[in-house]
C-alpha positions as CSV (number, residue, x, y, z in Angstrom):
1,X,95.7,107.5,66.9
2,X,96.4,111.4,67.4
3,X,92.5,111.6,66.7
4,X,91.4,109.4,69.4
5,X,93.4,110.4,72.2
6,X,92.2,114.2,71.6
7,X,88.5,112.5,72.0
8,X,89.7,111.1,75.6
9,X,89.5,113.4,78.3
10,X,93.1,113.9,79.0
11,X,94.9,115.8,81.5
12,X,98.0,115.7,84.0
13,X,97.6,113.2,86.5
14,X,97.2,114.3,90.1
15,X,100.6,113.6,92.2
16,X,99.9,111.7,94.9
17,X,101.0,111.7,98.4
18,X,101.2,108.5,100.6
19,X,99.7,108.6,104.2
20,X,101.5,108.2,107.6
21,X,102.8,104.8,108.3
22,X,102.8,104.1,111.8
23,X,103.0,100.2,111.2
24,X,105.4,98.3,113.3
25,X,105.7,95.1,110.9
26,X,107.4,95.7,107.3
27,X,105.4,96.4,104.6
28,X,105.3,94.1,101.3
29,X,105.6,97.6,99.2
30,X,106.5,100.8,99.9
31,X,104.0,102.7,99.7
32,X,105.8,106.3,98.8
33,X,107.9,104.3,96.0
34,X,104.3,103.1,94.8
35,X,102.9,106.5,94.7
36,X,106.6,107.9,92.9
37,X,106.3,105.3,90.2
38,X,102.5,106.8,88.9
39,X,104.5,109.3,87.4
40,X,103.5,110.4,84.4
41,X,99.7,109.6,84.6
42,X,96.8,109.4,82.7
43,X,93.3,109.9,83.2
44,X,90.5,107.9,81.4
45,X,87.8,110.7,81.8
46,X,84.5,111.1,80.3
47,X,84.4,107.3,79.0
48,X,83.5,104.6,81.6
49,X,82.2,107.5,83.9
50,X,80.4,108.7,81.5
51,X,76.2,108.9,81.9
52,X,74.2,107.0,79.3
53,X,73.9,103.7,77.9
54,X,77.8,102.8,77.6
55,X,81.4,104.4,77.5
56,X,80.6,106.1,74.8
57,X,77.7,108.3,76.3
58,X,79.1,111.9,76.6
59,X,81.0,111.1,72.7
60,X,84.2,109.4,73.4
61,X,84.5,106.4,71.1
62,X,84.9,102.5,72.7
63,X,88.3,101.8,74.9
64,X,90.4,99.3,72.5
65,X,93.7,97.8,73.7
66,X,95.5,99.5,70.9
67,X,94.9,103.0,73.0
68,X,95.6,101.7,76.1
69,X,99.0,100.6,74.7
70,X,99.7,103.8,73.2
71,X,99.6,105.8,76.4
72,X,102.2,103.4,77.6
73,X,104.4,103.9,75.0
74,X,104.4,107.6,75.1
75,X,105.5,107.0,78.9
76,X,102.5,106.6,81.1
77,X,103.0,105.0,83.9
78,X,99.2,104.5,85.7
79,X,96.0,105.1,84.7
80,X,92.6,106.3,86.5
81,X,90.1,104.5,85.3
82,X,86.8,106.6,86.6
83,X,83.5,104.7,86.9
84,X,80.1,105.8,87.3
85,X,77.9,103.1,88.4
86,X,73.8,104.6,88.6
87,X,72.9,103.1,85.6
88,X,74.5,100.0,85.3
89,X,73.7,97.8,88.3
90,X,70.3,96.7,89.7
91,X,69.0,98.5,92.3
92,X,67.7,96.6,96.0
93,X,67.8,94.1,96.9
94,X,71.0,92.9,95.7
95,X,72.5,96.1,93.5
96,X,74.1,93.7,90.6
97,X,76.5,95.3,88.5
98,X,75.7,94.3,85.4
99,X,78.2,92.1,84.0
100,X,78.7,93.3,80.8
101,X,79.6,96.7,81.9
102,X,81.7,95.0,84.7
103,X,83.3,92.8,81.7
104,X,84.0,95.7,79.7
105,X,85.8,97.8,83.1
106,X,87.9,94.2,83.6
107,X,89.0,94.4,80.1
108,X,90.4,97.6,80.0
109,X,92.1,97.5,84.0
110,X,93.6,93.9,82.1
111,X,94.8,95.9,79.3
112,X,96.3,98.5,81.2
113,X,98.0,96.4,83.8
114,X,99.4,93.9,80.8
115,X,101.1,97.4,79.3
116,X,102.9,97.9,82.9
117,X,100.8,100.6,83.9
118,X,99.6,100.8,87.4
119,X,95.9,101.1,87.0
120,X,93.2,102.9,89.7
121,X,89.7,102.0,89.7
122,X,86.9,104.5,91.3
123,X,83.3,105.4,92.5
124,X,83.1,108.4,90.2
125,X,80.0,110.4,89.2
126,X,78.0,108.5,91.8
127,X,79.0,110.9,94.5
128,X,76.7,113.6,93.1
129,X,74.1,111.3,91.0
130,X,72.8,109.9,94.3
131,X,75.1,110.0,97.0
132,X,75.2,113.9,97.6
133,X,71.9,113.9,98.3
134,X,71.3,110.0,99.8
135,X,73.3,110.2,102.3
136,X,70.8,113.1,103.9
137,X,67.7,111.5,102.9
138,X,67.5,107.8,102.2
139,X,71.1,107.1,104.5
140,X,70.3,103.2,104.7
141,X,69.9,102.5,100.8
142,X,72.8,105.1,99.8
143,X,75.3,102.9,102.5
144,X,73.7,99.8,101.0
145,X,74.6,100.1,97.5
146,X,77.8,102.2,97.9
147,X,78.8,98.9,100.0
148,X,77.5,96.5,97.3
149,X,79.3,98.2,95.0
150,X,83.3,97.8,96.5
151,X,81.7,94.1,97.6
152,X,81.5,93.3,94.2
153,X,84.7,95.4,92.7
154,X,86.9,93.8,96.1
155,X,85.9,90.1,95.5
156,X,86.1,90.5,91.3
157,X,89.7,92.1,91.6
158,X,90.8,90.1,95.0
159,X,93.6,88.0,92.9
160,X,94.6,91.5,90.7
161,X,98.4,92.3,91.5
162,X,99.4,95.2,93.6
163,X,99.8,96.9,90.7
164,X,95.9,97.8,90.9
165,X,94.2,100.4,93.3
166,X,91.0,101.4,94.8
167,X,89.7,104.8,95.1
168,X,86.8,104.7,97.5
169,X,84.9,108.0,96.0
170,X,85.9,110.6,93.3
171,X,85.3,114.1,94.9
172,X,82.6,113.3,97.7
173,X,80.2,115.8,98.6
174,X,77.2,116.5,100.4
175,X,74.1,118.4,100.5
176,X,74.2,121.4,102.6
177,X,73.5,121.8,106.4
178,X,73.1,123.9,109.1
179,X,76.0,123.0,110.7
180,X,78.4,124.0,108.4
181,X,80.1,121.3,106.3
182,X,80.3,119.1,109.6
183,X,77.8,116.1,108.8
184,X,79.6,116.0,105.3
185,X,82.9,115.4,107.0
186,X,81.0,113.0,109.3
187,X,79.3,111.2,106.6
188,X,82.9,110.9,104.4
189,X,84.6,109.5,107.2
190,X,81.6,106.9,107.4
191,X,81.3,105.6,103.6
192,X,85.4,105.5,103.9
193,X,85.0,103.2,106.8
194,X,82.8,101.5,105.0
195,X,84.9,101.1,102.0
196,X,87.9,100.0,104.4
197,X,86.5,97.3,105.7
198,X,85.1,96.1,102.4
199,X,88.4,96.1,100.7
200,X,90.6,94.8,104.0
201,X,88.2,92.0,104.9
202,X,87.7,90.8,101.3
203,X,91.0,88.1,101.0
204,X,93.2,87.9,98.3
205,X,95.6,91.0,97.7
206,X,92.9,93.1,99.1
207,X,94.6,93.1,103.0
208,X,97.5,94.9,101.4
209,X,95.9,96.6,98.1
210,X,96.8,100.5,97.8
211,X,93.5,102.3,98.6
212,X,93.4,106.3,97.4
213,X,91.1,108.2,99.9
214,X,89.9,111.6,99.0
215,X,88.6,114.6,101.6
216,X,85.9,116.3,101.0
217,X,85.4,117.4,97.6
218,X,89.1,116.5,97.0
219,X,89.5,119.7,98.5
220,X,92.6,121.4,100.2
221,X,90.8,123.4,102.7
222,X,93.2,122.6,105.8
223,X,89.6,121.9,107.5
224,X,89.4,119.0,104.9
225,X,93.3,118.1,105.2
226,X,93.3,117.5,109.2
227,X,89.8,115.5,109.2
228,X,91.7,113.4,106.6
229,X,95.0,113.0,108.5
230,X,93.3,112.4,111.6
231,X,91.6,109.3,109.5
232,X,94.7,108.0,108.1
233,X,96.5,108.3,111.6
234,X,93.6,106.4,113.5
235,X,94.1,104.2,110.6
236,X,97.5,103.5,110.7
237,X,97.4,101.5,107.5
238,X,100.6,102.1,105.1
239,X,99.3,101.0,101.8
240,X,96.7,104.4,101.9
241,X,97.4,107.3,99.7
242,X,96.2,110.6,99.7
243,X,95.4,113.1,96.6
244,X,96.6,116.5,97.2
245,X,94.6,118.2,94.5
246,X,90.9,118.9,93.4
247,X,92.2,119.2,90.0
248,X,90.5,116.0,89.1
């Protein structure tokens, strides 16, 4: 088993920080407990994010349960589970994910949730396979599948306990401009919008569902970290959390 886990990508989890909660009605979690109760995590890297045919595209071998119940035992207590998208779902008019590969994602987030790990799902290598450079130069097709995508991830995982999260992007990033970095920030704050009101409006556990939102290139630039809080403040949602590290 030593083997395998050496073949996973596997590093300290980032700690988390929970956003501002301005609510007036009580929450049915607490948000910062949530976030406190990731700790230890693990990171599936390099496997369902991976480019290629499957998971095992960049060399790591196929996720079995017996793995996902080891990193348990040795005291996990969450799991990222990073997903690249391009090249498994149709592209317009409807962007299907294709259903194995979806099968395959709900397999593992069922493993991992039935070991008592909290599990977080993500838009991963996307962010710089199409959407770095989309967003600048085909902006309506880049919104339309980045939305198609959390459509079909928020209704799939709609009845999933709390104990499951969504990441909206993993590191976002843009192409350059000449104003600085500030139609990046402008374009982050609109596919997390986006992303919000997918997840929110989709029923189920969804209204309530932790979300993870990132700034720009996970980055700690204070630049990054007021455009951020001013997000989570206008917001005002108390099941968001915040990473506060690019170390991902």
């Amino acid at each position: 088993m030593k083997k395998k886990l050496v073949m996973l990508f596997l590093f300290c989890f980032f700690l988390l920080i929970p956003s501002l909660n301005l609510f007036a009605e009580e929450p049915v979690l607490d948000i910062e407990e949530y976030a406190a109760e990731m700790q230890p995590g693990w990171n599936l890297g390099n496997t369902f994010d991976a480019l290629g045919e499957d998971e095992t595209g960049w060399g790591n071998p196929y996720v079995t349960e017996e793995l996902i119940q080891s990193i348990a035992e040795q005291g996990y207590q969450s799991i990222r589970i990073p997903i690249t998208f391009d090249e498994r779902m149709d592209l317009e008019p409807d962007y299907q994910i294709d259903a194995d590969f979806l099968g395959r994602v709900t397999e593992t987030v069922d493993w991992s949730l039935n070991a008592g790990m909290k599990v977080m799902i993500n838009i991963h290598h996307d962010s710089w396979v199409w959407l770095e450079s989309g967003m600048n130069n085909d902006y309506e097709q880049s919104v339309a599948r980045f939305e198609a995508i959390w459509q079909q991830l928020a209704e799939h995982f709609q009845d999933y306990e709390l104990d499951l999260m969504f990441e909206s992007i993993n590191e976002p990033r843009f192409a350059p401009y000449d104003d600085g970095e500030v139609q990046a920030l402008n374009y982050l704050d609109d596919l997390n919008d986006r992303f919000y009101q997918i997840v929110r409006n989709s029923g189920g556990n969804n209204a309530t569902r932790p979300i993870v939102i990132p700034t720009l290139h996970t980055g700690s630039d204070q630049i990054y970290l007021d455009r951020l809080s001013g997000w989570l403040e206008e917001k005002d949602d108390p099941y968001a959390i915040a990473p506060n590290s690019n170390k991902r």
